[in-house]
N, CA, C and O of each residue as an XYZ file, in Angstrom:
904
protein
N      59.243     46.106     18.020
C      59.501     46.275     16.590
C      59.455     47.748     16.172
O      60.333     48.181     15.427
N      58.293     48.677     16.701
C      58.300     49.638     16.060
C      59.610     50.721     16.814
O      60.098     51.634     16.148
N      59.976     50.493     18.009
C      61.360     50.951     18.112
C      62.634     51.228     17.408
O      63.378     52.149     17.072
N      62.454     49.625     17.353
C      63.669     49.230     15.844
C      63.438     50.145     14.472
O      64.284     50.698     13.770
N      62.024     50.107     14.345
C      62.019     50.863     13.203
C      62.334     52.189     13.029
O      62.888     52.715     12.064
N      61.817     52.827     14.344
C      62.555     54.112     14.627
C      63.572     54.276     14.313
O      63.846     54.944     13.316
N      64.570     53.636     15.175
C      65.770     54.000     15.100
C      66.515     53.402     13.438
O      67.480     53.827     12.804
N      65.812     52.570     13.238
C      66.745     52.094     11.881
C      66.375     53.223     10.588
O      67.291     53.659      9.890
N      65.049     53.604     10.376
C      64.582     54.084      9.592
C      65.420     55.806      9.124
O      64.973     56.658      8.356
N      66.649     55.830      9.876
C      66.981     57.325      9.665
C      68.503     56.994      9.403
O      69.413     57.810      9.550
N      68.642     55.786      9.027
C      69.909     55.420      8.808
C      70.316     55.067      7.330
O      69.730     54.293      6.573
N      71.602     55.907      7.057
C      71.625     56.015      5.049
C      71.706     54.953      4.361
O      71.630     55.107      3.142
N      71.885     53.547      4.897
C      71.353     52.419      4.420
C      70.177     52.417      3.674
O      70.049     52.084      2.496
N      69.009     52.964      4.745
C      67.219     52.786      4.710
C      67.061     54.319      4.395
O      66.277     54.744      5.243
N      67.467     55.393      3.520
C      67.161     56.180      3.218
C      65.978     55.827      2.127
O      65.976     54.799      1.451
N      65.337     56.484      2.091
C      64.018     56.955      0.980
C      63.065     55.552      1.308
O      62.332     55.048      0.457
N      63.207     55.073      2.584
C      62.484     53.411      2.577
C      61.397     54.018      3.818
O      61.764     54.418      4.923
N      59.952     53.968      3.308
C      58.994     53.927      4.268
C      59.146     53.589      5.409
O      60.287     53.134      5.493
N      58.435     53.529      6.758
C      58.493     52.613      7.935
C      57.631     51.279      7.628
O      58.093     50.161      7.858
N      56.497     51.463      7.154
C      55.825     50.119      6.559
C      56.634     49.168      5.539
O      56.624     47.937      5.537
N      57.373     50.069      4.630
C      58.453     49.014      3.507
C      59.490     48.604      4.584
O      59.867     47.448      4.389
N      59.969     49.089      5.472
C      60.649     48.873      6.370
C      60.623     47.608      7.088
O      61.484     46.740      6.944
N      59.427     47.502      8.013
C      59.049     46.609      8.532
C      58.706     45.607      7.743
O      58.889     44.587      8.408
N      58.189     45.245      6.378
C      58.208     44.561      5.949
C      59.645     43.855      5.819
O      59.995     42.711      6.111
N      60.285     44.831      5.333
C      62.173     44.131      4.724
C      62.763     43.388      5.951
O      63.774     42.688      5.907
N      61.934     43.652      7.159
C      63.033     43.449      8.414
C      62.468     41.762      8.973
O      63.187     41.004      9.624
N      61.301     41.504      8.614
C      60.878     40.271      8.383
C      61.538     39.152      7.702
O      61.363     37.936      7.779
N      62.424     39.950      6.945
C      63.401     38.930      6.089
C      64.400     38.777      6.483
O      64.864     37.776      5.938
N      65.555     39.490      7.634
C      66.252     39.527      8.031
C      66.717     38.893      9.015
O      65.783     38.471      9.697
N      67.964     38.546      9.534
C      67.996     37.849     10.523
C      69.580     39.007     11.390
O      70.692     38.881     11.902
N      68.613     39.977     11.034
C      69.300     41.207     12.262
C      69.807     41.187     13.603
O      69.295     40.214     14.156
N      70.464     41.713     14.282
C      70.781     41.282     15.678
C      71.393     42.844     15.938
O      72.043     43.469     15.100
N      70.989     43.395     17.476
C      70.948     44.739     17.975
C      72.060     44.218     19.171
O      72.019     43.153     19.787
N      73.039     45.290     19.293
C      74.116     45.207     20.395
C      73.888     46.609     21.192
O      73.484     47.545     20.502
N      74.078     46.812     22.388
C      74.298     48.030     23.235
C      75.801     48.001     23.878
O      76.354     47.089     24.493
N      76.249     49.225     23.551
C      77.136     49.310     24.261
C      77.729     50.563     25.015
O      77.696     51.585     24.329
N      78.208     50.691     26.146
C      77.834     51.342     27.182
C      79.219     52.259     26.385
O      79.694     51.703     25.395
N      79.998     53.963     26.913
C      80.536     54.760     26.676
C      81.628     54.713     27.227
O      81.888     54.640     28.428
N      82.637     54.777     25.888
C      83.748     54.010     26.411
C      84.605     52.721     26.238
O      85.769     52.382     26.448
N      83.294     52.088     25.681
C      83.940     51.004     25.113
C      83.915     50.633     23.898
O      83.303     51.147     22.962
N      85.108     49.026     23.917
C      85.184     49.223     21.937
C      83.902     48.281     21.319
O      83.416     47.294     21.870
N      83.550     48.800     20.182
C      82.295     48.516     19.539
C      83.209     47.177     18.273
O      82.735     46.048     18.404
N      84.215     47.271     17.330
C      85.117     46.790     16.846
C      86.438     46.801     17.155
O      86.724     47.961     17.453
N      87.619     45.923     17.253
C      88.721     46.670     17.425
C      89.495     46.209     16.018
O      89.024     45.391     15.228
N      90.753     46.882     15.862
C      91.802     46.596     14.998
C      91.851     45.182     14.942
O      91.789     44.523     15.980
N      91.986     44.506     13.512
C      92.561     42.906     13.352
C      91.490     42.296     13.425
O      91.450     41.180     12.908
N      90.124     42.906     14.175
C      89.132     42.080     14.072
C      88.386     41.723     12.822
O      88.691     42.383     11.829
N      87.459     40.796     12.683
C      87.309     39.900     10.856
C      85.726     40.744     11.616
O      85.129     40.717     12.693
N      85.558     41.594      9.959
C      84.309     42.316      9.512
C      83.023     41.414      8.656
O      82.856     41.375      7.437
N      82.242     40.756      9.678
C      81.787     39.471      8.959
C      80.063     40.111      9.073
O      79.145     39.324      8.843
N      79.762     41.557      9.435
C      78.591     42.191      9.296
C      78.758     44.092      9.413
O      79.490     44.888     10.002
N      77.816     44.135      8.643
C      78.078     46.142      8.774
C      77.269     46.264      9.993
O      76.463     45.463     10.466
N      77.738     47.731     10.520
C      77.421     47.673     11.566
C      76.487     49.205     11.495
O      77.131     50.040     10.861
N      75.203     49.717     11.972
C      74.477     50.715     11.571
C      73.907     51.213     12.797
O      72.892     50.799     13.358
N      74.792     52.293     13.205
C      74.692     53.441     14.149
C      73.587     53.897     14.672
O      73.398     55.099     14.485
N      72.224     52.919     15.696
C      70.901     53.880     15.826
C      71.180     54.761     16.483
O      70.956     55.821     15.897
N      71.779     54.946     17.948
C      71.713     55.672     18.545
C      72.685     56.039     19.082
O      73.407     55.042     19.083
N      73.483     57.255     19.809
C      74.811     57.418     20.163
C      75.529     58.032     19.331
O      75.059     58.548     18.317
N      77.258     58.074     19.772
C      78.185     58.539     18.665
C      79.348     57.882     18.537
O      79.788     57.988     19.681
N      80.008     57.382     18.034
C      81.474     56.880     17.954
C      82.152     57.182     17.299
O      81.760     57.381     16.149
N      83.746     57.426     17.669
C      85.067     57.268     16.974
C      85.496     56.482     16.460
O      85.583     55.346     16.924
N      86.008     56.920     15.045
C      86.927     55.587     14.307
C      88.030     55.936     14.659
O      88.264     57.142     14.738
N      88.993     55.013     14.961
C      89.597     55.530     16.096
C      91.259     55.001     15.567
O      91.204     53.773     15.495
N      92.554     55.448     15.217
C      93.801     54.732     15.034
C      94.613     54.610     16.589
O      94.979     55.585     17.245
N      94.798     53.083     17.008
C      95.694     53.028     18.452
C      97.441     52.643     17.765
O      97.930     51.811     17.001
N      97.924     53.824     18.591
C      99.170     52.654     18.297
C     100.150     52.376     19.851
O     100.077     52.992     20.914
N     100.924     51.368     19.514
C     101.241     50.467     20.210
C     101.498     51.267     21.585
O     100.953     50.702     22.533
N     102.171     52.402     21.917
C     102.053     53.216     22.903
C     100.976     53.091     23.315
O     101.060     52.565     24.425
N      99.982     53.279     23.052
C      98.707     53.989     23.562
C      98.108     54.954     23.495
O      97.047     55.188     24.072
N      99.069     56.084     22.338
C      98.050     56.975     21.877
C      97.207     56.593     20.814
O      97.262     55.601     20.086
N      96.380     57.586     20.842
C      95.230     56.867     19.489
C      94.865     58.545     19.205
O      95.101     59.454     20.001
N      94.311     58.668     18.029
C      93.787     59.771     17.244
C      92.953     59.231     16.598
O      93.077     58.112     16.100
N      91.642     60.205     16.485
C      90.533     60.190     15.984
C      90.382     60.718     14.762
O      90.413     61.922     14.508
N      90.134     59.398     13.612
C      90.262     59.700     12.142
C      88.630     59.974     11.806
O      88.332     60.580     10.777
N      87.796     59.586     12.553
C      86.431     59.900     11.945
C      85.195     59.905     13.294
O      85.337     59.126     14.237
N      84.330     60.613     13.246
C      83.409     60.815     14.042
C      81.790     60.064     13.403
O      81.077     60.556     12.529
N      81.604     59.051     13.996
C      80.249     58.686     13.817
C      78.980     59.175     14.912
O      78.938     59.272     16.138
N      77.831     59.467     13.646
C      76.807     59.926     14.410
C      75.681     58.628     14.024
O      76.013     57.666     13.332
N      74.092     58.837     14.703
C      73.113     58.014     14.331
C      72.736     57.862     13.078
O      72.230     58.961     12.854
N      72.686     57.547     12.580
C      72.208     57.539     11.033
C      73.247     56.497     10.236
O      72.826     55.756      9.348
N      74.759     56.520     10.679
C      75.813     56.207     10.169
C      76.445     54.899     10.153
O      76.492     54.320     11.238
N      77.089     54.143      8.834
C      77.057     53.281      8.885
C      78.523     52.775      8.858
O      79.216     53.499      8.143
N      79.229     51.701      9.449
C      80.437     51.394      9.379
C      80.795     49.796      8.738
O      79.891     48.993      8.971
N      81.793     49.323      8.091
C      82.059     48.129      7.840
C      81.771     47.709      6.369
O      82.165     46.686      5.810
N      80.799     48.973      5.723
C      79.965     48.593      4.108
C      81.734     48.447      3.336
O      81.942     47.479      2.605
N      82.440     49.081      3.496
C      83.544     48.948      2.651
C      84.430     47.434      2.895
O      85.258     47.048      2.068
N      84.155     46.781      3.970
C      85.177     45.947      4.069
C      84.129     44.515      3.710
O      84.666     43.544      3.178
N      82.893     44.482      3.981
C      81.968     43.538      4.057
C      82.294     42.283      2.577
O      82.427     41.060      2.630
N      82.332     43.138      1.484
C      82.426     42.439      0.560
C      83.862     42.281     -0.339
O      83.846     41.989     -1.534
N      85.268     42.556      0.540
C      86.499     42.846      0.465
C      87.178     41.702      0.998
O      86.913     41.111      2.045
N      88.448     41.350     -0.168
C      89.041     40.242      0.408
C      89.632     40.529      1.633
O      89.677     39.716      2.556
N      90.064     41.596      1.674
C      90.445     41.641      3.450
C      89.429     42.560      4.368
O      89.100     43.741      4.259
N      89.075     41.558      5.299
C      87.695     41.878      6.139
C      88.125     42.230      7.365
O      87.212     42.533      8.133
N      89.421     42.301      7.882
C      89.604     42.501      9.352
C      89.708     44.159      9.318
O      90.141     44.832      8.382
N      89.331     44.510     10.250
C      89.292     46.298     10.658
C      91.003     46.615     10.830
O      91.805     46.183     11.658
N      91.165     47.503      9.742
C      92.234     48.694      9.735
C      92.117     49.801     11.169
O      93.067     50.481     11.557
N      90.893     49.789     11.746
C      90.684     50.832     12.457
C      90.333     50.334     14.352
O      90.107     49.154     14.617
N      90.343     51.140     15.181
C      89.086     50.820     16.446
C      87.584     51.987     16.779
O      87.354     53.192     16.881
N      86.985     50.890     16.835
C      85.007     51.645     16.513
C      85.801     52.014     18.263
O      86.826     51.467     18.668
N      85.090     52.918     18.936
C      85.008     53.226     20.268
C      83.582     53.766     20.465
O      83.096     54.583     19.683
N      83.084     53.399     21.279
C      81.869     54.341     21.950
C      82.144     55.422     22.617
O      82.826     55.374     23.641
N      81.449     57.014     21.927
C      81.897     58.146     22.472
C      80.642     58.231     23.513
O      80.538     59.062     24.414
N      79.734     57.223     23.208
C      78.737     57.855     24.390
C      77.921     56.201     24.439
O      78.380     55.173     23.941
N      76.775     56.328     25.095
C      75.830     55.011     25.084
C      75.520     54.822     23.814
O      74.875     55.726     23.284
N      75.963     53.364     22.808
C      75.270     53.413     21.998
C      74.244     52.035     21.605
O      74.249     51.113     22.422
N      73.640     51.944     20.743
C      72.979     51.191     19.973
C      73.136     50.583     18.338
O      72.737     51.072     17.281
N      73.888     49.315     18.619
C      74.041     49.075     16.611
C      73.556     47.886     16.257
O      73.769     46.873     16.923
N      72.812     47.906     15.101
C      72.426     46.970     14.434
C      73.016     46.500     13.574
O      73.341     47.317     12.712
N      73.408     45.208     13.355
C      73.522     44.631     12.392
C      73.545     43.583     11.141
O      73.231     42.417     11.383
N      73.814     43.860     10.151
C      73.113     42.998      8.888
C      74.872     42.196      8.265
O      75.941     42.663      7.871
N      74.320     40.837      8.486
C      75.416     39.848      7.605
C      75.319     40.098      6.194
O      74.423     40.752      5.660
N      76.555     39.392      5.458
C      76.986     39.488      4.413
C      75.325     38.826      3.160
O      75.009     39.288      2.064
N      74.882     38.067      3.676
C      73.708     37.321      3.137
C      72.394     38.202      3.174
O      71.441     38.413      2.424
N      72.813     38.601      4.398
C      71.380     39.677      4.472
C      71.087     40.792      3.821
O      70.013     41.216      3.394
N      72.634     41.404      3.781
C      72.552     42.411      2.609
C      72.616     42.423      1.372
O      72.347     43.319      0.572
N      73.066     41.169      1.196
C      72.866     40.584     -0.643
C      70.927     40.459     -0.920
O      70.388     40.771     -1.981
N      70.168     39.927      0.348
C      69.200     39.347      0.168
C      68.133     40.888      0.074
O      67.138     40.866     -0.650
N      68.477     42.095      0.848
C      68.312     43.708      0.930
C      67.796     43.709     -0.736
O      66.749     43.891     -1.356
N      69.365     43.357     -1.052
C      69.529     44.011     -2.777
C      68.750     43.599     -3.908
O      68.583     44.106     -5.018
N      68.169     42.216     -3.185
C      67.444     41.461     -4.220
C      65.997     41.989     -4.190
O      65.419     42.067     -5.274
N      65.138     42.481     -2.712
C      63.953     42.977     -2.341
C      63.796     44.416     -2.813
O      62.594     44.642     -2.958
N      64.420     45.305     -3.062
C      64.580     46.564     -3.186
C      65.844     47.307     -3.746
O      66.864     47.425     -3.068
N      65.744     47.717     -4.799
C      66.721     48.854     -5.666
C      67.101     49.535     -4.956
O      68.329     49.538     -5.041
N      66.533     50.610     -3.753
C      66.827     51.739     -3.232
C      67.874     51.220     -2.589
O      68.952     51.359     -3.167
N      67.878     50.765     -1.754
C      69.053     50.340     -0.818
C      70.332     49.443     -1.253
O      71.451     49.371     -0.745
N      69.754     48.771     -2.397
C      71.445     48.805     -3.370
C      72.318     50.320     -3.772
O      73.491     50.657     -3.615
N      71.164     50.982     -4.335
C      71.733     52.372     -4.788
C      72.220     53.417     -3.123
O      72.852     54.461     -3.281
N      72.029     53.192     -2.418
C      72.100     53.576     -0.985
C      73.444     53.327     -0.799
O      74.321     54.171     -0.612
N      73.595     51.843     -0.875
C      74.875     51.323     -0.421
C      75.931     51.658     -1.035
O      77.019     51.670     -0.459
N      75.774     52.005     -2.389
C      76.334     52.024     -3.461
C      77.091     53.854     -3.303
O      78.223     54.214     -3.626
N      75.950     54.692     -2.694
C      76.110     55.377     -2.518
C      77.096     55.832     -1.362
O      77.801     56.828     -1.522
N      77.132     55.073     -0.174
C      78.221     55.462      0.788
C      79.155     54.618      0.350
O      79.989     54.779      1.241
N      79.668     53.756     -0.449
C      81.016     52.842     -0.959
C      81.598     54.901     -1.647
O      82.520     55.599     -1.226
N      80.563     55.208     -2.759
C      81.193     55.957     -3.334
C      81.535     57.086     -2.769
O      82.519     57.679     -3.212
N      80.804     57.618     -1.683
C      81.409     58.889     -0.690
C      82.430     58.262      0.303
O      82.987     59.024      1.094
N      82.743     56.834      0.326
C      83.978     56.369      0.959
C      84.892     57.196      0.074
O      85.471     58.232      0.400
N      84.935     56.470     -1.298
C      86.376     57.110     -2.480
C      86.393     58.492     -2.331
O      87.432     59.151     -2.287
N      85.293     58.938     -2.255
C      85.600     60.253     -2.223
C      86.409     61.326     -1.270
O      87.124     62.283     -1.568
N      86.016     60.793     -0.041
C      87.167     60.940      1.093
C      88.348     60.409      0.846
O      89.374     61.030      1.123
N      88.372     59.353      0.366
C      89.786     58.946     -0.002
C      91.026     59.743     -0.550
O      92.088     60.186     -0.112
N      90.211     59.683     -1.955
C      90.538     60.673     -2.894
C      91.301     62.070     -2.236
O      92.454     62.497     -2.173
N      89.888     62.530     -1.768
C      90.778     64.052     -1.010
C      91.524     63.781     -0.309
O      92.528     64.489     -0.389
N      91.567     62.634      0.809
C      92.861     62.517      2.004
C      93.944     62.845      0.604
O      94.561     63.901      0.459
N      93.988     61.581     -0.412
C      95.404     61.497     -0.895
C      95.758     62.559     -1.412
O      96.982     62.685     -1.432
N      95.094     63.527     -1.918
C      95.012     64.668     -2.811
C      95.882     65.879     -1.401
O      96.925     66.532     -1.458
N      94.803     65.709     -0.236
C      95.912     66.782      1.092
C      97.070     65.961      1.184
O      97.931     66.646      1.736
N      97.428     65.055      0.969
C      98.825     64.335      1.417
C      99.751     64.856      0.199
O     100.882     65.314      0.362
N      99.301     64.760     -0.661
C     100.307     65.057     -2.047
C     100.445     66.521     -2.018
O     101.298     67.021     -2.751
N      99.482     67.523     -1.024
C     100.123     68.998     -1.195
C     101.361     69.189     -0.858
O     101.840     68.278     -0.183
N     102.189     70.251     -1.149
C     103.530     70.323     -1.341
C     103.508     70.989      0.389
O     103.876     70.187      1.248
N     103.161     72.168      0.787
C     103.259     72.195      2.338
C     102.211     72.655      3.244
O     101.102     72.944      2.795
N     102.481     72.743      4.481
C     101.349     72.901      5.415
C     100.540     74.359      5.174
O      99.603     74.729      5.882
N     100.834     74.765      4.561
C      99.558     76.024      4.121
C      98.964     75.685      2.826
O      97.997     76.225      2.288
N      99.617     74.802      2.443
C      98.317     74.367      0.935
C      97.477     73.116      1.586
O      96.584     72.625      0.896
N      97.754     72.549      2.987
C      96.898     71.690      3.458
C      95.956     72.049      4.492
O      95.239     71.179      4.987
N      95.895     73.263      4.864
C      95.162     74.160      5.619
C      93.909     74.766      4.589
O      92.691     74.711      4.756
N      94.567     75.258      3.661
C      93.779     76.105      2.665
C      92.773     75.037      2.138
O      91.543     75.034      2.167
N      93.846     73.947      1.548
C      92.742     73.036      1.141
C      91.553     72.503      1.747
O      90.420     72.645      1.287
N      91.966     71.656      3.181
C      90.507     71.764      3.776
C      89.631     72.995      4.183
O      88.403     73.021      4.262
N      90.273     73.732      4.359
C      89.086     75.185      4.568
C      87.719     74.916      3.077
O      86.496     74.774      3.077
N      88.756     74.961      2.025
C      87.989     74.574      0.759
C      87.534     73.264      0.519
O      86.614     73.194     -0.296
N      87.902     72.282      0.973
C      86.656     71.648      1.068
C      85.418     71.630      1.571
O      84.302     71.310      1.162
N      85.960     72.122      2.721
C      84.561     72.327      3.770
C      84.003     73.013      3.647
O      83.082     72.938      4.461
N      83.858     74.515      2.500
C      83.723     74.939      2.112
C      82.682     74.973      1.366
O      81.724     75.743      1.434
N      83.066     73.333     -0.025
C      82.400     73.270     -1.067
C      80.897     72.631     -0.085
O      79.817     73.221     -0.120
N      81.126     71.403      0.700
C      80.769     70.561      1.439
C      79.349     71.581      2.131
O      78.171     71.453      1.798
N      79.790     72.368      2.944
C      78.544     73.182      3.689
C      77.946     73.946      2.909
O      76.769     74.178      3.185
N      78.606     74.664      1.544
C      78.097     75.247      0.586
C      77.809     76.802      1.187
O      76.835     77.441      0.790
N      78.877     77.414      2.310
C      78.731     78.447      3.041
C      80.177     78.833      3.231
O      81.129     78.060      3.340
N      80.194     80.353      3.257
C      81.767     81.124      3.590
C      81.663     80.977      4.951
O      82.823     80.722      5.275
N      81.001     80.978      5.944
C      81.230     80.631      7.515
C      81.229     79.151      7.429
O      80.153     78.676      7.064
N      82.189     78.308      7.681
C      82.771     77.253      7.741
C      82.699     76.379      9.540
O      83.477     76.070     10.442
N      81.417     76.312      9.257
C      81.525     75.679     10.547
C      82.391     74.271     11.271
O      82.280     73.162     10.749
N      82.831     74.385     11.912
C      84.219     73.264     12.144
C      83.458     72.010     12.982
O      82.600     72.281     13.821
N      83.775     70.862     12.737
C      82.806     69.754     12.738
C      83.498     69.166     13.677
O      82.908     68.380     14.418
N      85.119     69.453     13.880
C      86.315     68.669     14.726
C      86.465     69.728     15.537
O      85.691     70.667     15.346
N      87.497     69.846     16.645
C      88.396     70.215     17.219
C      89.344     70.413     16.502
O      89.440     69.910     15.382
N      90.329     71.288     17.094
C      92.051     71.236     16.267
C      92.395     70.474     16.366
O      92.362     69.788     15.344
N      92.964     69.908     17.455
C      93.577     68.560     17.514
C      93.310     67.513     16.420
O      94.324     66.947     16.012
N      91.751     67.022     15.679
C      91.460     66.680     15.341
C      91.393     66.840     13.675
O      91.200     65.890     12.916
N      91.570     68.075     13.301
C      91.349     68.472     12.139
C      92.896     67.959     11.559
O      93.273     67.402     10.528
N      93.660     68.528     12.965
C      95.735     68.857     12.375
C      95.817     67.406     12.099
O      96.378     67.065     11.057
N      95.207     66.269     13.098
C      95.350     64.631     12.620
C      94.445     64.155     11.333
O      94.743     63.103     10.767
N      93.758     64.645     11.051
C      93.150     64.636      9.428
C      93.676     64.755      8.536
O      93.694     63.813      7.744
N      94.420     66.082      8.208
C      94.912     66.352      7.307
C      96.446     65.598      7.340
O      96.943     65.074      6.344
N      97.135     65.652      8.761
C      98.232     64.935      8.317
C      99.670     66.290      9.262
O     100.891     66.437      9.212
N      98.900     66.728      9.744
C     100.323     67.915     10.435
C      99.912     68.138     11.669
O      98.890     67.683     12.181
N     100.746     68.878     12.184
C     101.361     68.410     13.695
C      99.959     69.569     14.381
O      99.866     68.423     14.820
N      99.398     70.083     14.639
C      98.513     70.608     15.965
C      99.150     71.849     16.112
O      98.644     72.912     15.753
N     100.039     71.754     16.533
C     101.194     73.380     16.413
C     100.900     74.707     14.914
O     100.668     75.911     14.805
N     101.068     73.713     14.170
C     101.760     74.143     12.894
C     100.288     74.891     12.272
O     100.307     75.964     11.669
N      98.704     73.890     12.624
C      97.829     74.204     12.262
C      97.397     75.720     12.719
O      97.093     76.714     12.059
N      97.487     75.506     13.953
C      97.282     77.359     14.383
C      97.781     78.075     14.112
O      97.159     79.135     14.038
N      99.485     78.105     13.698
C     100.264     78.916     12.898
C      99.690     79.305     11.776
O      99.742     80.492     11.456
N      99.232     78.641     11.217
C      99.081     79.092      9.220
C      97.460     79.553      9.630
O      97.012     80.429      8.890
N      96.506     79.055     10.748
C      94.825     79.719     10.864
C      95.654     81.469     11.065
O      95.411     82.413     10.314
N      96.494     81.512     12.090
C      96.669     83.060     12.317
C      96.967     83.520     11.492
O      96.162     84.313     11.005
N      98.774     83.261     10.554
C      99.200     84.078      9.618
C      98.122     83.992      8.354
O      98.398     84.831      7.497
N      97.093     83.270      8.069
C      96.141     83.506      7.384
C      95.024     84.383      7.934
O      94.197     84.866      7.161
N      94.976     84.606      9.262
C      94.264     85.789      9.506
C      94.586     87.465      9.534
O      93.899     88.479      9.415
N      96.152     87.143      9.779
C      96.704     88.317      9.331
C      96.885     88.910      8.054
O      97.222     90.079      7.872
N      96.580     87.820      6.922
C      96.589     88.031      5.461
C      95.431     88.875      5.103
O      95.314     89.722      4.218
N      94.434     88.359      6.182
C      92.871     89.171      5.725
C      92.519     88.220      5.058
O      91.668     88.647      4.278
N      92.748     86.674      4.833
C      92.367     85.747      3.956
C      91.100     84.777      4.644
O      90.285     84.202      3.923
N      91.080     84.714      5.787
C      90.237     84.210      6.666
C      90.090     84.876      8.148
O      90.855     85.724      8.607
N      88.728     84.208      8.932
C      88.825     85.040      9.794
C      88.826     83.773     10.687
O      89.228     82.798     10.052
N      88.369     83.396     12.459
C      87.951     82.078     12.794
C      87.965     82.466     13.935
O      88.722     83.363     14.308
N      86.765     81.598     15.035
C      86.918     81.522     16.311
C      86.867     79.492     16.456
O      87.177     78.537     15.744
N      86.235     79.738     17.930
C      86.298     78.051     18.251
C      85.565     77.403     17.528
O      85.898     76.274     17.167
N      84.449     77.945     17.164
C      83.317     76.983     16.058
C      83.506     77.094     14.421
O      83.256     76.334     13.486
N      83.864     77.932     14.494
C      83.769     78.499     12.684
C      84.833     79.469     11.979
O      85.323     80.445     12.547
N      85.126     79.074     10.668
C      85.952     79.550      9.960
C      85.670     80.492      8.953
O      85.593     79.838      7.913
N      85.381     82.270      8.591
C      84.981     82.375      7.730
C      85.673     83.019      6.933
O      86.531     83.808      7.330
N      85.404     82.782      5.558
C      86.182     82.711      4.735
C      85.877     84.179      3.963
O      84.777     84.443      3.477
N      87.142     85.173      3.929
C      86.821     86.263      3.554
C      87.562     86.591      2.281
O      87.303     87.673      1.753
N      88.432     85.813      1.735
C      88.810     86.133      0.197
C      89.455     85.259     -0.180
O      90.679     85.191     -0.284
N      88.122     83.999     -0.583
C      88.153     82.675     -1.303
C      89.425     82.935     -2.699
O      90.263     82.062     -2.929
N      89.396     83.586     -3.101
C      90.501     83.731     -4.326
C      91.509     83.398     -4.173
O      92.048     82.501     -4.822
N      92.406     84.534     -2.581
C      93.288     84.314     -2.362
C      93.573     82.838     -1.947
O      94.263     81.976     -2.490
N      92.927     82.825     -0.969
C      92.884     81.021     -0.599
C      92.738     79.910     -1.348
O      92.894     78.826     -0.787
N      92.357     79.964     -2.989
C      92.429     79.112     -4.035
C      93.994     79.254     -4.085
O      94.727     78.265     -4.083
N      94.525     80.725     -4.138
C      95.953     80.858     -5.133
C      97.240     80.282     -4.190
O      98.416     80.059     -4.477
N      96.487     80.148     -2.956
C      97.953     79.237     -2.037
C      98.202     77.955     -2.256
O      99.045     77.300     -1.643
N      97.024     77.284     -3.695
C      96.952     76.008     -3.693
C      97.959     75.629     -5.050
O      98.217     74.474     -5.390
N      98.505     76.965     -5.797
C      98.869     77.063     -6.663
C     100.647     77.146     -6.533
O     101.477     76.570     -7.236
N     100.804     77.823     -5.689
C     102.118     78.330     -5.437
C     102.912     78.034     -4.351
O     104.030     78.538     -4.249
């Protein structure tokens, strides 16, 4: 038990929740823990989302396959992190996406009843939940907001500035790969290194493999303009 609690207790579900309130809540539950080895799929596409699923240990990709066999990586999960809260209580419950295991992991998870029954024992973890539904929209939001920029240097600029607001730092530490960032925003991998350089030649930014820093935020607002 007190394992479980470990690992559950750092997860944004059970934020601000004691290990003793913890263990109590988990008495009520009728939880169930999966392992799965690196490499393999944790959810796939089409499958029916009939429990959230909460990241103790490990890392996984949310992952888009298409019918070829390539796939690109739309999101990176770490421990703490929770997947499925958006679809759980949604008329359509089957996964848009594939969970993959990037390494050994560990997930717990809570049925549709269990987390209604959460909400009834404790406020915090309604407002919790409530809380990653609403940093879902919020990603949303911005995807649609980079999709509606007019071209690939107002969708460069823009995430620089988000990530920006996000770390709350002009060295912009990069959380993806390129590959990964150019499939985020929505442009080709090529095109992304083009506009990092001719924006370094502007004197508008600077960047190596880890980090982006940002040397005249102004200018880089006014490419969002024009």
């Amino acid at each position: 038990m007190k394992e479980i609690i470990n690992n559950i207790k750092d997860n944004a579900l059970f934020s601000g929740i004691s290990g003793e309130e913890l263990e109590e809540l988990l008495k009520h539950l009728n939880y169930y823990i999966e392992r799965y080895p690196k490499g393999s799929i944790i959810s796939q596409e089409d499958d029916n989302c009939n429990a959230i699923g909460l990241l103790l240990q490990g890392t996984a990709n949310i992952e888009r396959i298409y019918p070829s066999g390539k796939s690109i990586v739309m999101k990176k999960l770490s421990c703490g992190d929770v997947f499925g809260e958006a679809l759980i209580f949604s008329k359509t419950t089957t996964y848009p996406v594939t969970v993959m295991a990037n390494s050994n992991c560990i997930v717990g998870y809570l049925n549709k009843e269990d987390i209604r029954k959460l909400f009834s024992l404790n406020d915090i973890i309604l407002e919790n939940f409530l809380m990653l539904l609403s940093d879902k929209v919020i990603v949303l939001n911005n995807k649609i907001k980079s999709i509606s920029l007019k071209n690939i240097k107002q969708k460069v600029a823009d995430y620089i500035l988000q990530e920006y607001k996000s770390q709350k730092q002009l060295i912009v530490n990069l959380k993806m790969n390129k590959e990964e960032i150019a499939n985020f925003i929505g442009i080709p991998r090529p095109s992304l290194s083009r506009e990092l350089i001719k924006l370094r030649k502007e004197k508008i930014i600077d960047f190596d493999r880890n980090n982006i820093t940002i040397l005249d935020i102004e200018k880089l607002e006014e490419i969002l303009f024009h």
